[in-house]
ROTI-356567 format. One line per field, with one value per residue (C-alpha): residue in one letter; z, x, y. Coordinates in steps of 0.2 Angstrom, whole numbers, plus 2048, in hexadecimal, padded with zeros to 3 digits. Each point is the difference from the previous one (the first is absolute). Example, Ala and Ser with C-alpha at 12.3 -4.5 7.8 and 13.67 -1.06 7.14 Angstrom:
2
code	[a | s]
w	[827 | 7FD]
u	[83E | 806]
v	[7EA | 811]
END
This chain:
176
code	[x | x | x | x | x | x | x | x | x | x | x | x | x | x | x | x | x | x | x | x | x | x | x | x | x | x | x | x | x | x | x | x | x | x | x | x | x | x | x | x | x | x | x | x | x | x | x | x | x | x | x | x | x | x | x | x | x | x | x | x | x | x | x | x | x | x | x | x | x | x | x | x | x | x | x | x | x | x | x | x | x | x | x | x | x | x | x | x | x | x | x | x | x | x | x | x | x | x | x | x | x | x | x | x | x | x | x | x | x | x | x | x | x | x | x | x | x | x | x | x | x | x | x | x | x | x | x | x | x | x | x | x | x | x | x | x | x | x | x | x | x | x | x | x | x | x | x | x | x | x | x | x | x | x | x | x | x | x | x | x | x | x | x | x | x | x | x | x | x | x | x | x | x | x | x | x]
w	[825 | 7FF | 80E | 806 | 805 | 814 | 7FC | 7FA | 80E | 80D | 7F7 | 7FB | 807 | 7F4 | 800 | 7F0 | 7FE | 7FC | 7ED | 7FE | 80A | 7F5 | 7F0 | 807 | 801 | 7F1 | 7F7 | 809 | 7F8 | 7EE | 801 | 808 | 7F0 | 7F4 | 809 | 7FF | 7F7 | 805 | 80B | 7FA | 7F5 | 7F5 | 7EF | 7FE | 7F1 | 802 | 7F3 | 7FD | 813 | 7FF | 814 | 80D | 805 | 7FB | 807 | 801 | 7FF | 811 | 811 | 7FA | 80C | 7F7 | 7EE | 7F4 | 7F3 | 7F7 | 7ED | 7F8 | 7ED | 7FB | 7EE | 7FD | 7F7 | 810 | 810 | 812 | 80D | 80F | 810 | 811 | 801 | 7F3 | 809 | 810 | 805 | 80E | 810 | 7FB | 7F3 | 7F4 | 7F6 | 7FA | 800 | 7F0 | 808 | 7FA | 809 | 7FB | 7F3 | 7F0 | 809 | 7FB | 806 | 7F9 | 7F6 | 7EE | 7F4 | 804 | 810 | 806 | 812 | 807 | 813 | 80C | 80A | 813 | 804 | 808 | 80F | 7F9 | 7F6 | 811 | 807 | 7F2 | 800 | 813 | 7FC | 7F2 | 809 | 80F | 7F2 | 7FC | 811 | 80A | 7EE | 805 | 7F1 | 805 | 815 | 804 | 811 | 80F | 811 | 810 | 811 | 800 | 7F1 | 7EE | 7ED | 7F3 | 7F0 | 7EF | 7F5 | 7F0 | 7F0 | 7FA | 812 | 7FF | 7EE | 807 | 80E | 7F6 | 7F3 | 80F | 808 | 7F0 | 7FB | 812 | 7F5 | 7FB | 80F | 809 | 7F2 | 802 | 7F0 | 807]
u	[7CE | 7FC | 7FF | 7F2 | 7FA | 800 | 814 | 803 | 7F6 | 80B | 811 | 7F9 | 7F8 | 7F3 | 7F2 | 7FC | 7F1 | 800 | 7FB | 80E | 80C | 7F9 | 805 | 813 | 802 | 7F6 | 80E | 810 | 7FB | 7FD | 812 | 807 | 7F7 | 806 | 813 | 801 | 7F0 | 7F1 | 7FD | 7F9 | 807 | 811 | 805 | 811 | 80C | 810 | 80D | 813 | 800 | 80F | 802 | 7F4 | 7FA | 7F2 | 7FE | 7EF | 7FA | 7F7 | 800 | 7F4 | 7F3 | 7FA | 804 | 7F2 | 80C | 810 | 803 | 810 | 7FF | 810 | 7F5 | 7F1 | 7F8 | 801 | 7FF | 803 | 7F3 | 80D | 7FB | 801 | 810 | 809 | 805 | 800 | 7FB | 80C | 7FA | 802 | 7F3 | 80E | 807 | 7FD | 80B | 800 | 802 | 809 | 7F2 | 7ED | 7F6 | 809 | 811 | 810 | 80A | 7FF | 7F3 | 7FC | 7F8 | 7F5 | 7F7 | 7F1 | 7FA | 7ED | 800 | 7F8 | 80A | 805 | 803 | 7EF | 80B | 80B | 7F1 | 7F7 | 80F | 803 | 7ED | 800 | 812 | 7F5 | 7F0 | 80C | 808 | 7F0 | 7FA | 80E | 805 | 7FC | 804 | 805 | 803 | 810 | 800 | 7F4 | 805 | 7F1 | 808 | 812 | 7FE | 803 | 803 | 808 | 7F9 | 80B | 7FC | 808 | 7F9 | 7FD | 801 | 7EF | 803 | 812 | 7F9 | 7F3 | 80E | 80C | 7EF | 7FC | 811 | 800 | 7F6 | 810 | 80E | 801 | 7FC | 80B | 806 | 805]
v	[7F3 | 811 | 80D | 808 | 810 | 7FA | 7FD | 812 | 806 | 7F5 | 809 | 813 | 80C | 808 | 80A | 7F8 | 7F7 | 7ED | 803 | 80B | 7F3 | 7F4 | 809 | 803 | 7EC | 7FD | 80E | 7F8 | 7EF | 807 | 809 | 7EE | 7F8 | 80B | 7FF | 7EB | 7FB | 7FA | 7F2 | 7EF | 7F6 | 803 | 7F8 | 802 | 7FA | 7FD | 7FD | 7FB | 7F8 | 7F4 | 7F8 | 7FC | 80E | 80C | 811 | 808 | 811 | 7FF | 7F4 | 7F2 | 7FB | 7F0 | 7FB | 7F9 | 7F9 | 800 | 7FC | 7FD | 806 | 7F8 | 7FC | 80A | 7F3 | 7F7 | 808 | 7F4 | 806 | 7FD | 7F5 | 807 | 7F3 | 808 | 80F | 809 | 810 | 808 | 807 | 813 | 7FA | 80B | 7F1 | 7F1 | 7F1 | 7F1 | 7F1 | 7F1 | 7F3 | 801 | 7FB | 80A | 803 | 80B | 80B | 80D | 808 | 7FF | 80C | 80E | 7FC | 807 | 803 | 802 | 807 | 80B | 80B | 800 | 810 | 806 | 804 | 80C | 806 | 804 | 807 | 80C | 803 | 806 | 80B | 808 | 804 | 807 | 80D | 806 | 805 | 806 | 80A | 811 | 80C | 814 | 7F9 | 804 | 7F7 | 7FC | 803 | 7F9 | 805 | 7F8 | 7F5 | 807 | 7FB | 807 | 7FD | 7FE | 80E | 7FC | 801 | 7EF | 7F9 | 7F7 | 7F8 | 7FB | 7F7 | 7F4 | 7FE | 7F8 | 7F7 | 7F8 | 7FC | 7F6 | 7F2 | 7F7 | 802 | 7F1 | 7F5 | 7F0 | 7F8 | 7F1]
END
């Protein structure tokens, strides 16, 4: 998912037009892209794993394939019964049943998945886009009858801000 300009409008108030809402969404998902990858499929190789589990990079949503590399001559496409992927989507667990079972894994093994983070990615996203409009740059503060706002002033504020949106992308991401 991917949200819209009607779910920016529902959170900010801008007199910005729709194309220029647009291009604040379609910049917070480059920086989320360019903070932890794009989304899609991943290959990742892992090597020198000696117990059950696996940790990935990133929350699988739905993994495409495993191979075990224990020979290179000779690398084991994994059945879905060989291993399990845990409920965080973070790890995967070698399994002792299945068709090619073990308990731990052997050799360099590869994984194919696509990531499960379009939640976060959106949540990020909407954090983003709200930096940029309620960033006001030389406003000290607003005041409108008995409500007012004090705006931080420090250089570098801004850029600090995305820098702590951004590194939001990881927290909360369970290992086991």
């Amino acid at each position: 998912m991917t949200i819209a300009v009607a779910d920016v409008r529902a959170r900010v108030t801008t007199a910005a037009d729709d194309d220029a809402v647009q291009a604040a969404i379609d910049a917070a998902y480059e920086a989320i892209a360019g903070e932890a990858g794009p989304v899609g499929e991943r290959t990742e190789q892992h090597g020198g794993t000696h117990g059950p589990l696996l940790l990935l990079d990133h929350p699988a949503e739905d993994v495409a394939r495993v191979t075990e590399m224990a020979d290179t001559s000779r690398p084991i496409l994994l059945d879905t019964t060989d291993w399990l992927l845990r409920s965080t989507g973070a790890v995967i667990e070698r399994l002792r049943t299945g068709v090619n079972p073990r308990g731990h894994w052997r050799g360099r093994v590869d994984v194919v998945y696509s990531i499960g983070d379009a939640r976060e990615r959106d949540r990020v996203a909407m954090a983003l886009v709200e930096l940029d409009f309620q960033y006001a740059p030389g406003v000290a503060g607003e005041r409108i009858g008995d409500w007012q706002e004090q705006k931080n002033l420090a250089a570098g504020a801004y850029d600090a801000e995305r820098t702590a949106i951004l590194a939001t992308l990881d927290e909360g991401f369970g290992v086991l």
